[in-house]
C-alpha positions in Angstrom: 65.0 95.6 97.5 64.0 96.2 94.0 66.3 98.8 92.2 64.3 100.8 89.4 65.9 102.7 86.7 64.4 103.4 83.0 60.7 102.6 83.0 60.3 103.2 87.5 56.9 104.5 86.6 55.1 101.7 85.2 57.3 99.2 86.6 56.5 100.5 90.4 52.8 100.0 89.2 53.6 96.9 88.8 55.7 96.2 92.2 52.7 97.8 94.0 50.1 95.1 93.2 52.7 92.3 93.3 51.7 89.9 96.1 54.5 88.5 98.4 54.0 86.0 100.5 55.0 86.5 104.3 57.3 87.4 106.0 59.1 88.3 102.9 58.5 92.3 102.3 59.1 94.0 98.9 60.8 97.3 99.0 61.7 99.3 96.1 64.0 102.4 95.1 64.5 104.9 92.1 67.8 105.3 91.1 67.9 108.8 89.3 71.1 108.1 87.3 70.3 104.7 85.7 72.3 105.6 82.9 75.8 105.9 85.2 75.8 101.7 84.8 75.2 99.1 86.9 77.3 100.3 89.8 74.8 103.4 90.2 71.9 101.0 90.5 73.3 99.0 93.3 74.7 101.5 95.1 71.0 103.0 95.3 69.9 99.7 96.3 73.4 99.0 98.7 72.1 102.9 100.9 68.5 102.1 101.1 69.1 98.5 103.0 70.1 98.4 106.7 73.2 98.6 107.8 73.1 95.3 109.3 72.2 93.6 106.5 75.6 90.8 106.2 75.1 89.3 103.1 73.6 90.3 100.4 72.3 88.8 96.6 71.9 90.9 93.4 70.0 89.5 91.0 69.7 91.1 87.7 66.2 92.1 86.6 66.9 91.1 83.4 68.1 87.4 82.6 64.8 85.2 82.3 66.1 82.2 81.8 67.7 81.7 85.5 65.5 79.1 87.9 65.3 78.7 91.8 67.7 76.2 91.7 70.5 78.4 90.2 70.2 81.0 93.4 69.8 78.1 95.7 73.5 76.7 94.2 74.8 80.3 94.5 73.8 80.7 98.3 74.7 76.9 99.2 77.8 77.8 98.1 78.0 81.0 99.7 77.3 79.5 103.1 80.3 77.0 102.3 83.1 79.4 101.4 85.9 79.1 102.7 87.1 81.9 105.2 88.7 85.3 103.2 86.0 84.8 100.3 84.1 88.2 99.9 82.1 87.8 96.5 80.6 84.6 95.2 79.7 84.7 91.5 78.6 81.8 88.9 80.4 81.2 86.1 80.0 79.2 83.3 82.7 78.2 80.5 84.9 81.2 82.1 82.0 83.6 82.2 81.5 85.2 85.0 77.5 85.5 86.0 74.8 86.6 88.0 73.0 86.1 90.7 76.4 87.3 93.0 76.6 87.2 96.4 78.7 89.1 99.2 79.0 90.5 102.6 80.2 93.4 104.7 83.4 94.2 102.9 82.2 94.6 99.4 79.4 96.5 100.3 81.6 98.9 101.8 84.1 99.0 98.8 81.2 99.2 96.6 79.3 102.3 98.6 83.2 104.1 98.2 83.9 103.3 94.8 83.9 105.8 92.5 81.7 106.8 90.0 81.0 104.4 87.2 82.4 101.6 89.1 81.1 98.8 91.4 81.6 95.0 91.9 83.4 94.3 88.3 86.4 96.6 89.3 86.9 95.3 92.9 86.7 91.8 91.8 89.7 92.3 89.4 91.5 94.4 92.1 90.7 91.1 94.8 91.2 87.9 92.7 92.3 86.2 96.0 88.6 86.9 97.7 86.7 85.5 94.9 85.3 82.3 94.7 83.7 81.8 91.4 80.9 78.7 90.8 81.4 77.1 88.0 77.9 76.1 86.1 77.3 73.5 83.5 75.0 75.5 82.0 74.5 79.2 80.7 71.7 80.9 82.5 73.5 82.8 85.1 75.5 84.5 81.8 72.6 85.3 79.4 70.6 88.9 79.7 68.6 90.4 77.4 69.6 93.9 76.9 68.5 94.6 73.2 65.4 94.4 70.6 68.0 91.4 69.1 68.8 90.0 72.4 64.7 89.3 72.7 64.8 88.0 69.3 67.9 85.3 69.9 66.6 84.3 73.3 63.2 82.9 71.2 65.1 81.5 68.2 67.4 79.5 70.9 65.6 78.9 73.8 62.1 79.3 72.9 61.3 82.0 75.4 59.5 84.6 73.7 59.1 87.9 75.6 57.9 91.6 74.5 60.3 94.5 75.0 58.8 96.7 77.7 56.5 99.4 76.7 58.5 102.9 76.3 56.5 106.2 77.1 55.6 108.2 74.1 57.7 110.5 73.2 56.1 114.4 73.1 55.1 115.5 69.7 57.6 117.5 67.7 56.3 120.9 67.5 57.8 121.0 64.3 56.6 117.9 62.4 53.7 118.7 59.9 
């Protein structure tokens, strides 16, 4: 389940010619308050999966820089939790990252939380369910959020991407 936000219109333009090999199926939702935070988002994505769905990942759309390997560490480790563990998260030098992963009893807590809050605020409120994964390196803690962000990601790590296209903006009836 894809969770769009800013940009849904081209991006689901996008997610519509995207090719997924079987039996894997890609599903996407608008959230219509992207700006209430992260907590909005995955809430929008949380309702629009089944309610049998027991664990779940979120990945963030945008850290580029993390590789198959870094999910497959997060669910190995997931798998090998030890009982009373609700939320699995990467870490790296104290960090805390993405991709995270949970079951039953977060989703719930997450689908009741108020607005403008989500994962970050249980996990303070349940140190004793939370197993973090401790990562020799920084992928699962870099995003790119910013023009700058872009800029440092190809001055560090030589990955050089283009900030997503924004719709034009109307023409000012009052501009010359």
């Amino acid at each position: 389940m894809v969770v769009l936000g800013h940009h849904a219109q081209a991006l689901q333009a996008v997610l519509s010619q995207a090719r997924v090999p079987a039996p894997v199926s890609l599903h996407w939702v608008v959230n219509a308050v992207p700006d209430e935070g992260p907590g909005a988002s995955l809430r929008c994505g949380l309702a629009a999966l089944p309610a049998d769905v027991g664990q779940l990942l979120v990945q963030l759309a945008d850290q580029p820089l993390l590789e198959l390997p870094d999910v497959q560490a997060v669910l190995a480790a997931w798998q090998a939790r030890p009982a009373g563990v609700e939320l699995l998260l990467p870490q790296h030098a104290g960090q805390p990252g993405h991709p995270i992963v949970f079951g039953p009893v977060l989703r719930q807590a997450v689908m009741r939380a108020a607005k403008g809050q989500g994962v970050r605020e249980w996990r303070r409120a349940h140190p004793a369910q939370v197993q973090a994964l401790p990562l020799d390196h920084e992928r699962c803690t870099i995003d790119v959020d910013t023009p700058e962000d872009l800029q440092w990601l190809g001055e560090r790590f030589g990955v050089w991407l283009e900030q997503p296209l924004r719709p034009p903006r109307p023409a000012d009836p009052a501009a010359p």
